[in-house]
C-alpha positions, 0 to 999 in steps of 0.5 A: 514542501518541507516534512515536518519532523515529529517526535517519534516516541515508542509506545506500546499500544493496543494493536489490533484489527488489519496490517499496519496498525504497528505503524500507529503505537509508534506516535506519542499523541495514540493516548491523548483525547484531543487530536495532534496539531498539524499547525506546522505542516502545510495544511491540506485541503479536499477537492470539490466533491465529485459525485458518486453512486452507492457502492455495492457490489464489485461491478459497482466498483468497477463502473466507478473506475471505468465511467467517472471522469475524475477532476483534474487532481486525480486522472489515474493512479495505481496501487490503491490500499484503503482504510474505513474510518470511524466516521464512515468514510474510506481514505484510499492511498495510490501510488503514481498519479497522473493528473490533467494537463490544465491542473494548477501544480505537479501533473506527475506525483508518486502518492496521493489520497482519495476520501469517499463518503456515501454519494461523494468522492474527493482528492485530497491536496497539499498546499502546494498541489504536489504528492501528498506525501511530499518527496525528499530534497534530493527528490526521493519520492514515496510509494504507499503499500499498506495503510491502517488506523487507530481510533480515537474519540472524535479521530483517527490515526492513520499510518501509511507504509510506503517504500521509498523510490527514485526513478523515471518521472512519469507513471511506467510502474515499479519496475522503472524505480529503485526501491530504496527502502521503507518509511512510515507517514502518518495523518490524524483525521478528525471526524468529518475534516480532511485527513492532514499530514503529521510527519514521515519518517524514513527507516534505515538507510538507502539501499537499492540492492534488488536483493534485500529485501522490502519488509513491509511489502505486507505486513500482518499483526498477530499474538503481539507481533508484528509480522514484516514480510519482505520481498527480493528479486534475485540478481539474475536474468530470466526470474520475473517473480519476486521472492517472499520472506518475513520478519517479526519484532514488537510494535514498540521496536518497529523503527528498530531494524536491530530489533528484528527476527528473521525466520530461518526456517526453524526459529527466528534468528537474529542474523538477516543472513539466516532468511528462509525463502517462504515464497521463491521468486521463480514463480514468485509474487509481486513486489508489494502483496497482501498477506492476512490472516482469517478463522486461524488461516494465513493467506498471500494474494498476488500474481505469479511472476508480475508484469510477464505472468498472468496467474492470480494465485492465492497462497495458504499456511496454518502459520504466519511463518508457512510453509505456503502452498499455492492453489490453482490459480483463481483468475488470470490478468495477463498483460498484453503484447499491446503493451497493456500491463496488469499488475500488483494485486491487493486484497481487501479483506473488510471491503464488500466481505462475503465469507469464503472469498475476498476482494482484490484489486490489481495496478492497469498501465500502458508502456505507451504513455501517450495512450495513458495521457489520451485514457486516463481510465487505462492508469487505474485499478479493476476489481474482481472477487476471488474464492480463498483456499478451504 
């Protein structure tokens, strides 16, 4: 399937609320009141729907994870950032999805979408039954990171950052892609109408250089900013983690890679040579991360050294900017010598809010993927609730 290309006029816009809403003042339709036509895209359409009990409580999360079959669209996936809309439902974007062996299209595809409204659960699908957000010609595939919304009357604007990764066709986790770069998606979601596919597009050249780094691996808005945190792996053996730095340009300029200011340590400069390491890589973070801000304080959540490690640690700052301290660690997800991998935690600020601590999510897979076809509840995410540095 074909991407349709829409005219990406700059627009300066309201911003507020979680990360990505920068994405969104990108698009020309952010002011009009009828929603833009996807006339020209492949129209998408939901699944039957799969019923659910109410959410709850994180136990109630994890019970849906673990005991619902699923439909054949929809097996096991990992990543997981989610939105609410206005009307209610939550849209969650994965990564990798396995679907069943009898499903009629792509078993393996490197994005999809579930919408969840009370008791109801649904795969959303394009029409030809591939990644939602279809790959490049030359198989280039994406990878959701983060996603967010603009209200207008009657629907939504929803903008996905993805990364942009070739590699091995089948769900073996990050570290079996090349990361080439970022790219913005966006669909418009009518109330109560299935979210449909207005156009991606890619930001800056292919680059599979480990060492720069992917800005947008989380993103935060602040004071008319937005603030593009990248992470890098180092070009040598036995450093697992990934290390953390972070950019800022206006939302009008985020598609203006010339446009952006790297934090040297002192001020923002101008040269991307001049990056401060916010976060080192020994001991350092997951590839994609949450970073966000609550009450005046900066929080990193993730997991310390990725696959190898097992520490959840969540990392503080009174700045966007840091310097970041990390706490003691607040849970442990190792993987296992069995080949188990735990990786990749996300945190869900406005999901099941309790004040002093946060919601997060991490990525489950298996090196034997076998086992992964056999369990397809091995290749999906678990829940837990962490405690937030006072």
């Amino acid at each position: 399937m074909g991407v349709q290309r829409v005219p990406w006029r700059i627009r300066v816009a309201a911003v507020t609320g979680p990360a990505l809403l920068l994405m969104l003042s990108l698009v020309a339709f952010s002011g009009r009141a009828d929603p833009p036509s996807a006339a020209t895209v492949p129209e998408a359409s939901e699944t039957r729907c799969l019923p659910i009990k109410p959410i709850r409580s994180v136990p109630d999360l994890n019970r849906l994870v673990t005991q619902v079959r699923g439909s054949g669209a929809f097996q096991g996936a990992d990543v997981g950032a989610d939105v609410t809309l206005q009307d209610g439902r939550r849209l969650w974007l994965f990564g990798d999805t396995l679907r069943s062996a009898d499903f009629d299209g792509q078993r393996f595809v490197r994005n999809s979408m579930l919408v969840f409204e009370p008791g109801c659960a649904q795969v959303v699908l394009p029409a030809d039954h591939g990644a939602l957000i279809p790959d490049r010609a030359d198989g280039v595939g994406y990878w959701p990171m983060s996603v967010a919304k603009i209200e207008r009357p009657g629907y939504d604007l929803v903008g996905v950052s993805a990364q942009r990764v070739k590699g091995a066709d089948a769900p073996d986790g990050p570290l079996a892609f090349d990361n080439l770069g970022p790219a913005v998606a966006l669909f418009v979601v009518e109330r109560g109408r299935t979210p449909q596919l207005l156009g991606v597009r890619d930001i800056g050249p292919d680059d599979d250089d480990p060492r720069r780094p992917t800005w947008g691996a989380a993103t935060a808005v602040s004071d008319g900013w937005v603030y593009l945190y990248g992470t890098a792996r180092p070009g040598r053996g036995l450093v697992f983690g990934f290390s953390l730095h972070v950019a800022r340009v206006r939302p009008d300029d985020v598609l203006r890679p010339d446009r952006y200011r790297y934090w040297d340590g002192r001020t923002w400069s101008r040269d991307a040579s001049d990056l401060a390491t916010l976060i080192p890589a020994e001991g350092g973070v997951s590839q994609t991360l949450s970073v966000f801000e609550r009450a005046g304080r900066w929080y990193a959540v993730s997991k310390r050294d990725e696959f190898l490690g097992k520490d959840l640690v969540v990392w503080s700052a009174s700045r966007p900017t840091g310097p970041f301290t990390p706490s003691a660690p607040v849970a442990q997800i190792p993987s296992e010598p069995d080949g188990r991998l735990r990786y990749m935690p996300l945190a869900h600020p406005d999901l099941l809010p309790e004040r002093g601590s946060v919601v997060v999510s991490y990525s489950q897979n298996d090196t034997d993927l076998a086992e992964v076809a056999r369990d397809p509840f091995v290749y999906r995410p678990r829940f837990l609730r962490i405690p937030l540095p006072d």
